[in-house]
N, C-alpha and C positions, 0 to 999 in steps of 0.2 A: 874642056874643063873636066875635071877628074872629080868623082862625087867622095861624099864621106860620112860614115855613121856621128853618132852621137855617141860611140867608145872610141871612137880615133881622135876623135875633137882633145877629150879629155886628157888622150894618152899622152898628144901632142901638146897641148896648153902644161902637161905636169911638168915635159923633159923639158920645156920651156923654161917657167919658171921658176919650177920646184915648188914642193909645198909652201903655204901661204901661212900656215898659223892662226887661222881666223879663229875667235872673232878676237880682231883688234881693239888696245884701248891705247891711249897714249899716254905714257907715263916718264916725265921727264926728259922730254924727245926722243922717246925708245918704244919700241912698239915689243908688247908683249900679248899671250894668250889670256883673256879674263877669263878666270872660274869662280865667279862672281855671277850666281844665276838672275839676283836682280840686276847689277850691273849691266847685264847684256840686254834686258827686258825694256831698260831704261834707253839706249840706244836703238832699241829699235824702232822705240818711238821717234824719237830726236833725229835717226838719220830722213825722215819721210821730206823729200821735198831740199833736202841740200846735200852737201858734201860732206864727206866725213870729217874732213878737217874743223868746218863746223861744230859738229858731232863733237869732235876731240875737247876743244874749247870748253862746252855747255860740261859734258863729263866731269873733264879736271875741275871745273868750280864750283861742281855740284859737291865731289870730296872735300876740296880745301876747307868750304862751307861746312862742311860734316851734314849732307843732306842727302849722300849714298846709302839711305836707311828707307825702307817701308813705311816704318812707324812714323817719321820724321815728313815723309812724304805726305803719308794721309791728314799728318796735322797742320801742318804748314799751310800759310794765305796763300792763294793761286796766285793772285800777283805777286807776291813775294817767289815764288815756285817761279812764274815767268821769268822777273827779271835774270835769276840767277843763270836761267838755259837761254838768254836772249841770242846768244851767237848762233844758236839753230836754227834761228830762223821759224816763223808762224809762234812763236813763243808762248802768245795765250792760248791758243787751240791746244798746243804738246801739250800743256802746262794741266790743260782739263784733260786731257786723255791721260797724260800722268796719274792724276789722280782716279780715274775712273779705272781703270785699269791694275793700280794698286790696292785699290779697296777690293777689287773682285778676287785678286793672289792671294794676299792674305784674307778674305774670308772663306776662301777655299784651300786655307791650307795649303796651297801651292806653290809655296817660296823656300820653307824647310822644311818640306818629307819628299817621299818619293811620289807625290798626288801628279800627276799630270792632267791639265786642263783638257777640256774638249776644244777641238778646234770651230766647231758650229755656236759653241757657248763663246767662244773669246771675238767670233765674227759680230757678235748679235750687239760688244761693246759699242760706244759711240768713238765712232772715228778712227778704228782698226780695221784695214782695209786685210785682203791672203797675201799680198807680199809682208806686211808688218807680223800677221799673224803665222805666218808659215817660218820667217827668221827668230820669231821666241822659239816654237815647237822643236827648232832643228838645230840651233845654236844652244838655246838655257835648257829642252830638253832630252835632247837627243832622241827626236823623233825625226824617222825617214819620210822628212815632206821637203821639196827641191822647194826654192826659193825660187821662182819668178819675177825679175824686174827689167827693166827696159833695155840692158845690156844680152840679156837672154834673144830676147825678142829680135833684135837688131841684128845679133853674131848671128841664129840659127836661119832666120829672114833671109841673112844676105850667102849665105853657105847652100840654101834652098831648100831646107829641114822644114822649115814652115813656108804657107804663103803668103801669111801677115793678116793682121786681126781676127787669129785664133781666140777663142775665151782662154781664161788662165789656166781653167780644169783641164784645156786638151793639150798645152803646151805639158802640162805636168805628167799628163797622163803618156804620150810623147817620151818622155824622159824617163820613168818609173818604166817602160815597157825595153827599154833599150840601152839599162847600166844596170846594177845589180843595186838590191833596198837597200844601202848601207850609209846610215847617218855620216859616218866620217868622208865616205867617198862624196855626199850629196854634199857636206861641209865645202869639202876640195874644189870641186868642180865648181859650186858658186863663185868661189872665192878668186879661182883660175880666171870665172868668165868675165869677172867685175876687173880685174889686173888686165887682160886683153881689153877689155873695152873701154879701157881710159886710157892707154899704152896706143894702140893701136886703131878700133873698130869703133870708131868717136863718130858723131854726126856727120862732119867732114872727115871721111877715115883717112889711117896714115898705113898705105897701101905698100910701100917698097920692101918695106924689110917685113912686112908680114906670113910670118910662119904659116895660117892659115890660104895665102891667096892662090893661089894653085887650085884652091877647092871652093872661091868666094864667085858670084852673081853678079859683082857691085862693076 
């Protein structure tokens, strides 16, 4: 078996599939770039725990609603706020960390100026774990923190990058030592590894046509 860094991974997952355009929203069955920085803030709570499609759902009828707003958010009944995101799934849990989470943006000015949060200050909210908290940072503000989620873990595990049950800090620390700090490149390669690992590098992976297997463990 042939080994491989974590700049080949990347290089190869690009010519693969090409840029991704992340972060996705779904808009009229078309997938487009949001630069919408609550928009994205709001997804990244909503995606914890299901699929984006999901995600997609709770979104579009959060809009239609006209409840794509801060302000709207912080006033709005929680269960009201639930029902509307029920297709995400844990509905009243999002539903308080919604709110918990939008009171702390805008009391900190962090939704329209250039303020970026502290990543120790947005951990210490209720119920924002560093994969939630690392997809604001690097998606809504273009801070160089890689995103860590289960897809990461799984492709680099089975490629032999890791040996599994790393803490998060080293898988990142891992990554940051061995691609260059660049929020857009960190964007990319997420975005690459989440499209391979639903494509291909699934629980039960789909091994024949995969571009990576030449260099996989599994």
């Amino acid at each position: 078996m042939n080994k491989i860094n974590i700049k080949e991974i990347y290089n190869i997952l690009l010519d693969k599939y090409g840029p991704q355009g992340w972060w996705p929203v779904r808009r009229d069955a078309k997938f487009c770039v949001s630069t919408n920085r609550y928009e994205i803030v709001v997804g990244a709570i909503l995606t914890q725990n299901t699929a984006w499609t999901n995600v997609e759902k709770a979104v579009d009828n959060l809009i239609i609603l006209g409840l794509m707003d801060p302000k709207v958010i912080m006033d709005i009944d929680q269960d009201d706020l639930a029902n509307a995101i029920r297709s995400s799934g844990y509905y009243n849990q999002k539903a308080k960390k919604l709110k918990i989470l939008t009171r702390y943006l805008m009391e900190g000015n962090f939704l329209q100026s250039e303020n970026i949060p502290e990543r120790d200050d947005l951990l210490k909210l209720w119920g924002i774990g560093e994969e939630t908290v690392d997809s604001i940072l690097l998606y809504a503000y273009g801070v160089p923190v890689f995103v860590i989620d289960a897809y990461t873990r799984r492709i680099f595990e089975r490629l032999g990058i890791l040996s599994g049950g790393e803490q998060y800090e080293v898988i990142a620390g891992v990554i940051a030592d061995s691609i260059e700090e660049d929020p857009e490149v960190y964007k990319e390669f997420h975005a690459l590894i989440v499209r391979h690992g639903k494509e291909h590098c699934r629980k039960t992976p789909d091994c024949i046509t995969c571009i990576l297997k030449d260099f996989c463990l599994y």
